[in-house]
C-alpha positions in Angstrom: -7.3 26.5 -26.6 -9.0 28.9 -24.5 -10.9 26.1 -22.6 -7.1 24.3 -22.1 -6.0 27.7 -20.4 -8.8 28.4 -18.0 -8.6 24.9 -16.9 -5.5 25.2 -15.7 -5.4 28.5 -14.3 -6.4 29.6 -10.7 -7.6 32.8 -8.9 -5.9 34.1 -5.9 -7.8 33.1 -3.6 -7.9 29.3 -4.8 -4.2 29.1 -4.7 -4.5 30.9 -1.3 -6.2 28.1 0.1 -4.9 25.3 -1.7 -1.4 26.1 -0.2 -2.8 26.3 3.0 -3.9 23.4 2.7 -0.4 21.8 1.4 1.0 23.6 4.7 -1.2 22.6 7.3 -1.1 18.8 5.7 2.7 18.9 5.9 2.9 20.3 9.1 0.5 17.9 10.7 1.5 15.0 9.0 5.3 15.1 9.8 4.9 16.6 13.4 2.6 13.7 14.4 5.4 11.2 12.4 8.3 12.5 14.5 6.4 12.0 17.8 5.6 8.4 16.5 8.9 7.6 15.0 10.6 9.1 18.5 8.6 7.3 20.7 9.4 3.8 18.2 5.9 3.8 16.8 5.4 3.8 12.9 5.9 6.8 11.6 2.9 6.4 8.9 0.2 6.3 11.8 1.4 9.7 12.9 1.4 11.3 9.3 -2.4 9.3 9.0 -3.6 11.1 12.3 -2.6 14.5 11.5 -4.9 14.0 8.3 -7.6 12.9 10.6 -7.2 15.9 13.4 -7.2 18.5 10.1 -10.1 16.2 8.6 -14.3 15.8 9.5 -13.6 14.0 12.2 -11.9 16.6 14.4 -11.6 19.8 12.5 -14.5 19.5 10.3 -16.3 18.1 13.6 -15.7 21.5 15.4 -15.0 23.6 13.1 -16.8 22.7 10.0 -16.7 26.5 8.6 -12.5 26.5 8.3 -12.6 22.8 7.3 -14.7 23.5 4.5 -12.9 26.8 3.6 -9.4 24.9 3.0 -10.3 21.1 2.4 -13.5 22.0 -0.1 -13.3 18.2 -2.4 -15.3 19.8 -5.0 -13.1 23.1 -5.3 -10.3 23.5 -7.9 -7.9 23.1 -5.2 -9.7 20.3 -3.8 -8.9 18.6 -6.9 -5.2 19.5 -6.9 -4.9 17.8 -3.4 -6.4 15.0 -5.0 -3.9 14.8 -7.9 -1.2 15.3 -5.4 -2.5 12.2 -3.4 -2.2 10.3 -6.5 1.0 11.4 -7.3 1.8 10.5 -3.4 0.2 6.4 -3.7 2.1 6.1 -6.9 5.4 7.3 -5.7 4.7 5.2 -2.7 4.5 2.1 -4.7 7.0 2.8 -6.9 9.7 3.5 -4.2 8.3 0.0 -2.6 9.3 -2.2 -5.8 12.5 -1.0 -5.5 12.6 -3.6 -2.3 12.5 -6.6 -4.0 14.8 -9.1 -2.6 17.3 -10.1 -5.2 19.1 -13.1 -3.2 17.6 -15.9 -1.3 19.9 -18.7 0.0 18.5 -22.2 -0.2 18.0 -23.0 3.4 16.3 -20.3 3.8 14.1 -21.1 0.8 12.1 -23.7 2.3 11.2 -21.3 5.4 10.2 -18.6 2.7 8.1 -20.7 0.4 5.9 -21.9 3.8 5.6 -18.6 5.3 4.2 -17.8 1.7 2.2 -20.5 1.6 0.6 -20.5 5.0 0.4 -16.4 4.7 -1.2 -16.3 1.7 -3.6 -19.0 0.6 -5.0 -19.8 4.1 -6.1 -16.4 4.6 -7.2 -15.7 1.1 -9.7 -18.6 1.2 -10.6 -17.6 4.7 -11.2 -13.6 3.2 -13.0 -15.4 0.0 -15.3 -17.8 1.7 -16.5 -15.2 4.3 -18.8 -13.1 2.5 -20.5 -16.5 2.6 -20.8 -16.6 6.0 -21.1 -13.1 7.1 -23.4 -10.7 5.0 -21.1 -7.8 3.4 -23.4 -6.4 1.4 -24.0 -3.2 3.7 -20.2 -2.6 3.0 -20.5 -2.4 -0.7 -19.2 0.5 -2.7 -21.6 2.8 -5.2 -20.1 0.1 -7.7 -22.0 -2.7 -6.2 -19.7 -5.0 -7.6 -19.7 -8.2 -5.1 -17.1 -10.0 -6.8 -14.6 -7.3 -6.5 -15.9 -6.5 -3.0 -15.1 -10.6 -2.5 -11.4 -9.9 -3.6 -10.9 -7.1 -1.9 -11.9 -9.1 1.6 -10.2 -12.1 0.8 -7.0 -10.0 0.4 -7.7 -7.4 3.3 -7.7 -11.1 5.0 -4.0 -11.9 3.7 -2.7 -8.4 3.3 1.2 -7.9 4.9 2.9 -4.8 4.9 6.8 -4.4 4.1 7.2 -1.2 5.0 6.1 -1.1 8.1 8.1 -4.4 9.6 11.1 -3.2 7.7 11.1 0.1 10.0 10.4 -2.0 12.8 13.7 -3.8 12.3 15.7 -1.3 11.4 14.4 0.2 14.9 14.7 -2.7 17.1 18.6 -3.2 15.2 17.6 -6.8 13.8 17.5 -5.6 10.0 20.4 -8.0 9.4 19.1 -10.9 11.2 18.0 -14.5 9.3 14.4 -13.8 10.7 14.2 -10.5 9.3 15.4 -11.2 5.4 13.3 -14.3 5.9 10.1 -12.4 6.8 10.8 -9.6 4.2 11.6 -12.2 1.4 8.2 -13.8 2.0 6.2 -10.7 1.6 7.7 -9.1 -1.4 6.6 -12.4 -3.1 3.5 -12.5 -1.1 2.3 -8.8 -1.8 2.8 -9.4 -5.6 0.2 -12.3 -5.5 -2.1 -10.1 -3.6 -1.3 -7.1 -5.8 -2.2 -9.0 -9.0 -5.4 -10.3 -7.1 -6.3 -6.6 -6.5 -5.5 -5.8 -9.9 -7.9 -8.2 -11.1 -10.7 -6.5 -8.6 -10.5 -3.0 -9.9 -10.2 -4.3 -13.4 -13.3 -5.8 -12.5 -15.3 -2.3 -11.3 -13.7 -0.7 -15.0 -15.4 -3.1 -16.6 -18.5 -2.0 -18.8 -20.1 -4.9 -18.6 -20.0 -7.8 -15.7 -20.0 -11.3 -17.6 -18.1 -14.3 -17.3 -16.1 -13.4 -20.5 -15.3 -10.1 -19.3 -14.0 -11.4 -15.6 -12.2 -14.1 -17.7 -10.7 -11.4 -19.9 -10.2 -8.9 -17.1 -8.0 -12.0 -15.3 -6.1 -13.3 -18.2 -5.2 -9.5 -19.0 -4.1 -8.8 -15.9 -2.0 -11.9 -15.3 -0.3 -11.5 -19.0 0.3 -8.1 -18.0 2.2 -8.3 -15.2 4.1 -11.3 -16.5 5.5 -8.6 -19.2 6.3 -5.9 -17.1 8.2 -8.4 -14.5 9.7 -10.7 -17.2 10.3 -8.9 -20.6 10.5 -5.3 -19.6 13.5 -5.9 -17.4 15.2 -6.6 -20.2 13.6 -4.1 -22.8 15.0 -1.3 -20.2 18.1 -2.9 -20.0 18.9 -2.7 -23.8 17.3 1.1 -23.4 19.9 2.3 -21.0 22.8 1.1 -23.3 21.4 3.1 -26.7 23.1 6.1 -27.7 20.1 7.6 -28.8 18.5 7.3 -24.9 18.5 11.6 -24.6 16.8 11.5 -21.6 18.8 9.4 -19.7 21.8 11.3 -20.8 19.6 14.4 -19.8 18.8 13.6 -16.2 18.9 10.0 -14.8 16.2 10.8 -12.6 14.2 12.4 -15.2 14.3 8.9 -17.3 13.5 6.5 -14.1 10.4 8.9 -13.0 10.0 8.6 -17.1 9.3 4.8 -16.8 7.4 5.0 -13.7 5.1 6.8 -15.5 4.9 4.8 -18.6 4.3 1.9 -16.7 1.1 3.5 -14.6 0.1 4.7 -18.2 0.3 1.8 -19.6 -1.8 -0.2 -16.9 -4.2 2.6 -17.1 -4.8 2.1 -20.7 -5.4 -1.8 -20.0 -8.4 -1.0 -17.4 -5.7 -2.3 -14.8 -4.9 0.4 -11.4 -2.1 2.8 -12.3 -0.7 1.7 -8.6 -0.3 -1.3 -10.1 2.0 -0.4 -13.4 3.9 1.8 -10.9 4.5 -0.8 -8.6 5.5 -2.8 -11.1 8.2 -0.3 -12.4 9.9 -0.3 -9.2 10.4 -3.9 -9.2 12.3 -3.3 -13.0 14.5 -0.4 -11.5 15.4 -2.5 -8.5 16.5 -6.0 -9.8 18.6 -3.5 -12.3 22.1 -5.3 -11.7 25.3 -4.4 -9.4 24.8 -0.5 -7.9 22.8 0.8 -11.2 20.8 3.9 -10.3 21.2 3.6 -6.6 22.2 7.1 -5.9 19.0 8.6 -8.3 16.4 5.7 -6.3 17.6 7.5 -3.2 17.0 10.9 -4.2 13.6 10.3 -5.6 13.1 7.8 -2.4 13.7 11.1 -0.4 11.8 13.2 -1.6 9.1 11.1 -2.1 9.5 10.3 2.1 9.7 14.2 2.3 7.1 15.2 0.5 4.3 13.0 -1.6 4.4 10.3 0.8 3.6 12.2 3.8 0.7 13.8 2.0 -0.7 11.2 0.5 -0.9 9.2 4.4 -2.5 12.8 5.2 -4.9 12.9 2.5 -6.1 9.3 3.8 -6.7 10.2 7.5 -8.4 13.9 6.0 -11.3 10.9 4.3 -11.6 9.3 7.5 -15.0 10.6 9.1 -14.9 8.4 12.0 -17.8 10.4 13.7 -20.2 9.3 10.9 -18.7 6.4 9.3 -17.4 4.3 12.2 -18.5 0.7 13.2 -16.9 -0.7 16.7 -18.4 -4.0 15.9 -17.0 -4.5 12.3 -13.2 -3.6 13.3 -13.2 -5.6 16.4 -14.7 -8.2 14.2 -12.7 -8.1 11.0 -10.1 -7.5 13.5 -10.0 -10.4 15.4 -11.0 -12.6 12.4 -8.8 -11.4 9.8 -5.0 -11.6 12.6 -6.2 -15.1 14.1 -6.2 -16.3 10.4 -3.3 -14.9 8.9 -1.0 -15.5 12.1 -2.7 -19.1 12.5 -2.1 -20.0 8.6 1.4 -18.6 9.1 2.2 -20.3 12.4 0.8 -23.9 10.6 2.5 -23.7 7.8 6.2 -23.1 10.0 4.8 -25.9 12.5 5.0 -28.4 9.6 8.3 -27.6 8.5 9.2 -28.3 12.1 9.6 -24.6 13.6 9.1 -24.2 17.8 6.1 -22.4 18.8 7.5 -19.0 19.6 9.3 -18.9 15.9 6.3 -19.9 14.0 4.2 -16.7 16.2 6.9 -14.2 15.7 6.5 -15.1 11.9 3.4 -15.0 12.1 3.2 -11.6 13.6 5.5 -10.0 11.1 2.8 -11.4 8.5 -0.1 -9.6 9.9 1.6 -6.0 10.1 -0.2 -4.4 7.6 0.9 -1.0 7.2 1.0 0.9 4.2 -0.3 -2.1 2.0 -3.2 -2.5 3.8 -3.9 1.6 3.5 -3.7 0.8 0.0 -6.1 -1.6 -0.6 -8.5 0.5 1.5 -8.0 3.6 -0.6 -7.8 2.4 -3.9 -10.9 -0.2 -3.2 -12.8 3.0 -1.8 -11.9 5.2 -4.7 -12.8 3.0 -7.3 -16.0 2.4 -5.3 -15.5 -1.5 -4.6 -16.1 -1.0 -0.5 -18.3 2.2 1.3 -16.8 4.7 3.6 -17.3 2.8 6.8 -15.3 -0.6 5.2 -12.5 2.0 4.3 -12.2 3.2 7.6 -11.7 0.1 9.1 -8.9 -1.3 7.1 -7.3 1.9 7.5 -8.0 1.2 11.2 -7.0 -2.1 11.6 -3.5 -1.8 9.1 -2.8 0.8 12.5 -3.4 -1.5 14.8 -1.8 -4.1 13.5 1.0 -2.6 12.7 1.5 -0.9 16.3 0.5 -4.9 17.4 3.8 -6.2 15.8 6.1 -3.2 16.8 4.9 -4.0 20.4 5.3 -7.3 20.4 8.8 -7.8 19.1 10.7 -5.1 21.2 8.4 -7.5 23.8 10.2 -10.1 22.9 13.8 -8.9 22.1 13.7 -7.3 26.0 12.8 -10.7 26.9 16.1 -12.0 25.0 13.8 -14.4 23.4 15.2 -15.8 19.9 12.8 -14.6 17.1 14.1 -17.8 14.6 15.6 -21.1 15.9 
């Protein structure tokens, strides 16, 4: 018991500095998102470089002595920020099941299914067949897993981010358009594939063992997995939230949706599967719940999740970047060049044969290659688990930011040009 308690308990001066740190991450993070989200820039690239001006590459850089003081990773408060950045990702991914699109029309069906089509499988090929081409192997992770490090470049390849074109829209005032539930239709059904395929990566890493029966079992795990958690335990929390006995929802509504978030990232955890993953997974449940049910509670926790975890966790993510050390110009203008052409080119194929003009089939494909948060994801959970090395995280997290900037760019290009974004 003893043990239990000094565990948990911290001196002074360690919760001196890990609230300075809290503080200084907050400030940063939201200062630097309001100048982006003023000047119509996503907000998330702001709250990333105020983590990287606090981080080694600027404060650690100049002033390595106050960097170390109040960022210290192997400190007892290092380790809170850490579970506070954990806390932040799976918050994150929980708010972002909650956007699931419920209702698709059937003309817009066949628009959806080739944007999915040529978004998705084009560019995963493309991601899985270049570690043929291209040696990757100085990128690998302490886990030296190449398989995994295979997924994880096949789907950095197809990667789309919903968050970030969503805020787009609902800047530029076309939320409400065709072309924008068509584009944010396509990648909620699009980041599930990927999310499974990711799934199956880190499941991969947990693995004691790399065989073929193990990758077999880690696959068929994953795949049964999520086919409970998005077909069965909709209705399992359905029959839960009519049951007298359901305390805790009677307690505190919020309290019992946080509950199940939880339970779900628990539950994936247990299976060797990303606790992002069950998380996710547990939005999707609480949003297809029917008519209005738990609106107002998913916008409180959506708030201060946006207020609060979010913000740091985007932090926390620019504070790992060390782009004085761990910085290749030749592999982001590389990945970047080869990863957009093919996920805009699949995209804009796949709308060409279903008869789409030119400028509709780029603007789709655009949209698609905004990567955003998703893409920050991948990099940080791939990195953690230690699929890809420092230098590969930094430049997904590098290229989701340009991408994403790309796409905001080039659609308030085109709506000044009156241009139609979907014929």
């Amino acid at each position: 018991m003893n043990s239990i308690a000094e565990s948990i308990t911290l001196n002074n001066l360690e919760l001196t500095r890990f609230f300075f740190a809290v503080v200084l991450l907050l400030i940063f993070s939201h200062f630097l998102g309001y100048v982006f989200h003023k000047y119509k820039l996503p907000k998330v690239v702001g709250e990333i470089l105020g983590g990287v001006l606090l981080g080694p590459t600027i404060l650690g850089h100049f002033l390595p002595n106050v960097h170390n003081w109040v960022f210290n990773a192997f400190s007892s408060e290092g380790k809170l920020l850490a579970i506070l950045y954990w806390f932040g990702l799976v918050l994150l991914m929980f708010i972002s099941g909650f956007e699931m699109q419920k209702k698709i029309s059937a003309d817009e069906g066949k628009v959806i299914i080739a944007v999915i089509l040529g978004s998705t499988i084009i560019p995963f090929m493309a991601g899985w067949i270049a570690p043929f081409l291209y040696n990757f192997s100085t990128y690998i992770g302490p886990k030296n897993n190449t398989l995994a490090l295979q997924l994880v470049i096949a789907i950095a390849v197809a990667v789309t981010s919903i968050p970030v074109i969503s805020k787009i829209f609902l800047d530029l005032k076309i939320i409400n358009t065709r072309f924008a539930k068509i584009v944010l239709a396509a990648a909620t059904f699009h980041d599930v594939i990927l999310w499974v395929a990711l799934a199956i990566a880190t499941g991969l890493v947990s693995a004691e063992k790399v065989s073929f029966a193990n990758s077999a079992l880690t696959v068929l795990t994953t795949i049964i997995f999520f086919g409970i958690m998005l077909f069965i335990m909709p209705r399992l929390v359905r029959i839960g939230n009519t049951l007298k006995i359901n305390l805790l929802l009677k307690s505190s509504a919020i309290g019992y949706i946080l509950f199940i978030c939880f339970l779900f990232a628990a539950l994936a955890s247990l299976l060797n599967i990303n606790i992002v993953f069950g998380a996710f997974l547990a939005g999707i449940v609480i949003g297809l719940m029917p008519g209005e049910k738990f609106q107002i509670e998913k916008d409180q926790i959506k708030a201060i999740s946006l207020a609060f975890f979010v913000p740091l966790y985007f932090a926390i993510v620019g504070l790992k970047l060390d782009l004085v050390r761990h910085f290749d110009l030749r592999l982001l203008i590389g990945f970047l060049i080869f990863a957009s052409t093919i996920q805009i080119g699949g995209t804009l194929i796949a709308a060409r044969l279903i008869k789409k003009d030119w400028l509709s089939s780029f603007n789709l494909g655009i949209a698609m290659n905004a990567r955003g948060g998703p893409g920050i994801v991948l990099a940080t959970v791939a990195f953690d688990i230690g699929i890809i090395n420092e230098t590969f995280f930094a430049t997904l997290v590098l290229i989701a930011i340009i991408t994403s900037l790309s796409a905001g760019y080039w659609f308030r290009y085109v709506i000044s040009k009156g241009w139609e974004l979907l014929k």
